[in-house]
N, C-alpha and C positions, 0 to 999 in steps of 0.2 A: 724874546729869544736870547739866552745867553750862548755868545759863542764859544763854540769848543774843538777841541785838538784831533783830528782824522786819526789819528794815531794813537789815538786813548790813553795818555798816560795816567800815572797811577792816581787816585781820586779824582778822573775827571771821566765825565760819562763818552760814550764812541759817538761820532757824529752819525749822524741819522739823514739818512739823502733819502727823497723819494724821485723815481724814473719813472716819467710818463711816455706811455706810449699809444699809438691814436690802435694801431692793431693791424693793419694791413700789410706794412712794409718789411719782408726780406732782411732785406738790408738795414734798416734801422733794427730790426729784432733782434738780427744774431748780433751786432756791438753790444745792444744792451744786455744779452748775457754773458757775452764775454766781459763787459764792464762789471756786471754788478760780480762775476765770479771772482775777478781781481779786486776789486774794494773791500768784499766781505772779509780776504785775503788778507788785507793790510785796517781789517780792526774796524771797519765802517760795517753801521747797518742801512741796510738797504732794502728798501720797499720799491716793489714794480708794480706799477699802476694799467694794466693794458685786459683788455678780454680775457677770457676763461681760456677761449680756444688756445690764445699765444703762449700761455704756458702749458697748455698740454703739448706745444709745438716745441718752445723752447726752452723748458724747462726751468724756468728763473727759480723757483721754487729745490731744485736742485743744486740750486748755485748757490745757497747759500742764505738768497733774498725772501723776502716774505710776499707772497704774490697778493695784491688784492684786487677784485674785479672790478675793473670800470666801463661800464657799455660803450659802444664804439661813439664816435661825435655825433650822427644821428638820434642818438636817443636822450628823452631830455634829462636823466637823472643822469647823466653824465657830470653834469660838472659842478652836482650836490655831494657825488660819492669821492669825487678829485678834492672837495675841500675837506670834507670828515679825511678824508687819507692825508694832508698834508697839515694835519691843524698841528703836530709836534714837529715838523720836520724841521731840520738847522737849513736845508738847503733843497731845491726843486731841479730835477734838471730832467728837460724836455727833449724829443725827441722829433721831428716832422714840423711842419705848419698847421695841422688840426689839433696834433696834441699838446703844440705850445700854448696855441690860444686858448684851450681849453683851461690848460695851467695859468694860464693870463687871468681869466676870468674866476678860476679858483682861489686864486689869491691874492682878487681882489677886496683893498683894506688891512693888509696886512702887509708887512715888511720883509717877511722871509725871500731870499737871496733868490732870483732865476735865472739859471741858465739855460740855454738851447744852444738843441744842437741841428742844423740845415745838413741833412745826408745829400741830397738834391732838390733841386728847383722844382716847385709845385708845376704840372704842366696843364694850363687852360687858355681857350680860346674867348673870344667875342665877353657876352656882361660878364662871365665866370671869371674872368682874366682881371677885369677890373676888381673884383670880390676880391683874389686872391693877394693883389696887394692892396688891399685894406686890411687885411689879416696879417700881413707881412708889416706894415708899417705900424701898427699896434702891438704887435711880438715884441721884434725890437725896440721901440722904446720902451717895456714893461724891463725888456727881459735887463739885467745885472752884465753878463757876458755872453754876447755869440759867436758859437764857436763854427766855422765853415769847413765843411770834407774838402773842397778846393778851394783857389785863390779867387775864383771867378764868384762864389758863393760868400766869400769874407767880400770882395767890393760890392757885390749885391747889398748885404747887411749893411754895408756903411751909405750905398748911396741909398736906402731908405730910410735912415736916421738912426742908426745903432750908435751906441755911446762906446763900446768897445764889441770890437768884433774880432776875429782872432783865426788863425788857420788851425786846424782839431788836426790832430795825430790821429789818423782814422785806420786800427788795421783791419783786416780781413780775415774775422774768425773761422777760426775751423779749418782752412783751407788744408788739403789736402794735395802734397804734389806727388806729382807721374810716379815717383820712384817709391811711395806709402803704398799703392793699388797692390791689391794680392795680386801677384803674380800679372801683371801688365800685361809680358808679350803674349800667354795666353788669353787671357781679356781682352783685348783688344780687337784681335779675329773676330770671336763671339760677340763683341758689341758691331760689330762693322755687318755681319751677318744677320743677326737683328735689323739692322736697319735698313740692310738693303744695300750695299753698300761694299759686296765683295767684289773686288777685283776692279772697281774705280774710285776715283777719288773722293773724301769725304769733306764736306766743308758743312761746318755747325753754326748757327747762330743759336741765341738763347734773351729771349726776354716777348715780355707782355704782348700779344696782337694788338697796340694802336699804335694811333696815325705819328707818333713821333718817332717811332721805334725807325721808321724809314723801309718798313718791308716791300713798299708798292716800289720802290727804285732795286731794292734786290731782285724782286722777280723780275724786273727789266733787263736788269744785268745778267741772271741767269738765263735768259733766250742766247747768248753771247755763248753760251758756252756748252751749247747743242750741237754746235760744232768739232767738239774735240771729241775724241774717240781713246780712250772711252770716257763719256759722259758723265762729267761730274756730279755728285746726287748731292742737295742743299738741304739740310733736318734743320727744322727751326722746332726751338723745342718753349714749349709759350702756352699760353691761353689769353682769350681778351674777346674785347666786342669786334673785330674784324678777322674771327678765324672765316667767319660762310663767306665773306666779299674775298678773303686772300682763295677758299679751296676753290672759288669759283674760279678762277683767275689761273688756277694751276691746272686745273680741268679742262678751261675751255681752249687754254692756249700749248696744251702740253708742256708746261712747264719739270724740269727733273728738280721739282721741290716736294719734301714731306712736311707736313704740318703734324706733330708727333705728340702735342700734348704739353700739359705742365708735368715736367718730372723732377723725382727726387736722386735719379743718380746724375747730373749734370755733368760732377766729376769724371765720371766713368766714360759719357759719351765722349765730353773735350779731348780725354785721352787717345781716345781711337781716332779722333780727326788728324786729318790734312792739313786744313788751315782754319780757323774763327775766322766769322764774319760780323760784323758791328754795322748797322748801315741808322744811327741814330741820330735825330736833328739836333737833339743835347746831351749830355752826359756829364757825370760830375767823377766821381770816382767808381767806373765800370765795376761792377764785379766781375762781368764776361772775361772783360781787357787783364785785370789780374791773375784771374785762374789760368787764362791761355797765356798768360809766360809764366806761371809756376809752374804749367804741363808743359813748358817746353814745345808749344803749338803756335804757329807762328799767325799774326794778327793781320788783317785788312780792317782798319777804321775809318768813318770820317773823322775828319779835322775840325773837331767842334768843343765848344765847351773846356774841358779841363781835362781833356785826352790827351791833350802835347804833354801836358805837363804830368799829363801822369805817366805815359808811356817811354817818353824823351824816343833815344832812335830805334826804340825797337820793336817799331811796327810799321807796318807801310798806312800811310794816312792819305785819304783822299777826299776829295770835296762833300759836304751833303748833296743825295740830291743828283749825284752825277751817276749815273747806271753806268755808260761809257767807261767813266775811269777808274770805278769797281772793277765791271767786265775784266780791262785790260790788266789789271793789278793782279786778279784773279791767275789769269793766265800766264803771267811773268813767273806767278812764283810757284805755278805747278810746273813749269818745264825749267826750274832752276835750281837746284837741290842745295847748291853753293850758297846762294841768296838764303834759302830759308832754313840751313842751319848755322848763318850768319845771326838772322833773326834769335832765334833759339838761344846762342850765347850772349845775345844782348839783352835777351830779354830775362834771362838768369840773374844778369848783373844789374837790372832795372831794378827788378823785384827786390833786390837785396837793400837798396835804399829805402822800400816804401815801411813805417812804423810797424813796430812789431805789438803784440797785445799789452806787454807788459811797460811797453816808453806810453801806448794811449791812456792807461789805466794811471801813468805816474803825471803828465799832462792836467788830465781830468784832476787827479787829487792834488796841485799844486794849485789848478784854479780853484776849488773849494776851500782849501785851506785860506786862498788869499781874500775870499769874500767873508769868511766867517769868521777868523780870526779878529780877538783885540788889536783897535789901532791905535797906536800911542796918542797920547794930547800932545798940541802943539802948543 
């Protein structure tokens, strides 16, 4: 592999990066379209390596990039189609724990540069838990640089033997604030109406039905708050392997929660709420936590993971795990309006800190450049 210049100058060919990705995740997707939209931008070509489905989802092939299909980690031509795709590449850069390793094993024998990137921490219990750091501890030592969405994910990398690990300027594509929504104060009604939701309070959460997510301690907390009048109504908007154990649970105990599905306007609902709810044993860099201070929605979190740091004072953080001091958090900032357009303003000035698409995009290609680049003789 002769190295060459991100920047293409004149007789020298554009560097060539390929983007893996395993295919499931969200959150890793949309950066990697946002990334590959910016690189193609600044003279890089770029190949995305992820299922058929992801780019009919996310368009990589829109952006610029050359989409090529890789079956997901289960299947076993997986990581025959990962080496044909990366046999010219100047540089690799991964995305998750399944699709680095996948990239681990594609390029192995070969010397081309790997990067990864950890959006969050794989979450497994019992022998699975042990698997996943095996995969973890084979990554990082393959990979060239790991770059961590939090600080808590860069000391991860390092304390399972990464040679350089690094904090990633990770922004949040696409995101869309309160003030973008056609016509808001009419929307807003109309979503609150939809859901059930006129004339009491709306409190949203959003993410997967499993056991990390912490929902068994929200419906706890929401018994608490059958009390107030009028009765605040909980839309968790999700899908997962414990929606029948949560509906049962809302059923048997009347709980004022709706289980509402995985949706595509998330934006829309945030806006119409009262307050976010987060009730998760980890988190790296929430998407929930984000969007509800770009909406100007004020936050209840637990105090886990890389939520201090990513939120700093503008949200009210409470323990995992504690129903009680949800409940009561819940309750403070519904009868506090002062409190929670306190929140609002700080969470305006939060946001303003966290990396914007075009500093991730110039991050990423400062690290390519520094793997691929001639290094002088000494």
């Amino acid at each position: 592999m002769t190295p060459v210049s991100s920047h293409s100058p004149h007789g020298q060919s554009p560097l060539r990066t390929v983007q893996v990705l395993g295919g499931g995740n969200a959150r890793s997707s949309a950066h990697v379209r946002s990334l590959a939209s910016g690189l193609v931008a600044r003279g890089v070509r770029v190949t995305v390596c992820a299922p058929v489905d992801a780019d009919r989802t996310y368009d990589f092939s829109g952006a610029g990039a050359e989409h090529v299909h890789v079956p997901r980690s289960s299947d076993p031509g997986a990581v025959a189609a990962l080496r044909a795709a990366c046999a010219d590449a100047d540089l690799v850069h991964a995305h998750g724990l399944h699709a680095s390793f996948r990239a681990v094993l594609a390029l192995s024998g070969r010397r081309t540069p790997l990067v990864v990137t950890w959006h969050d921490r794989a979450h497994a219990e019992g022998a699975r838990a042990h698997l996943v750091r095996l995969l973890e501890r084979r990554v990082v030592k393959a990979a060239s640089v790991v770059l961590g969405a939090s600080s808590a994910l860069v000391d991860r990398a390092r304390a399972t033997g990464a040679r350089d690990a690094r904090l990633a300027a990770v922004a949040l594509p696409g995101i869309r604030k309160a003030v973008r929504l056609e016509d808001p104060d009419r929307l807003r009604p109309k979503v609150r109406a939809e859901l059930g939701a006129t004339g009491r309070p709306l409190l949203m959460a959003v993410g997967s039905l499993d056991s990390h997510r912490g929902y068994d301690t929200l419906l706890d907390a929401s018994r608490a708050w059958r009390g107030l009048d009028p009765v605040p109504l909980v839309v968790i908007a999700g899908e997962g392997p414990l929606r029948t154990e949560l509906q049962r649970r809302i059923e048997d105990e009347g709980l004022p929660v709706r289980l509402i599905g995985r949706r595509d306007d998330v934006t829309e609902l945030l806006a119409a709420a009262d307050l976010a709810l987060l009730s998760s044993s980890w988190e790296s860099r929430s998407v929930l936590a984000q969007e509800a201070l770009h909406a100007r929605v004020p936050l209840v979190a637990t105090e886990v993971g890389s939520m201090p740091e990513l939120v700093g004072d503008a949200a009210e953080l409470v323990p995992y795990g504690d129903a009680e001091a949800l409940a009561e958090s819940v309750v403070r900032l519904l009868g506090d309006p002062e409190r929670c357009e306190e929140l609002r303003a700080k969470g305006v000035r939060q946001a303003a800190t966290w990396p914007s698409e075009d500093e991730t995009v110039a991050q990423v290609l400062s690290v390519y450049d520094e793997l691929t680049q001639p290094r002088p003789l000494i």
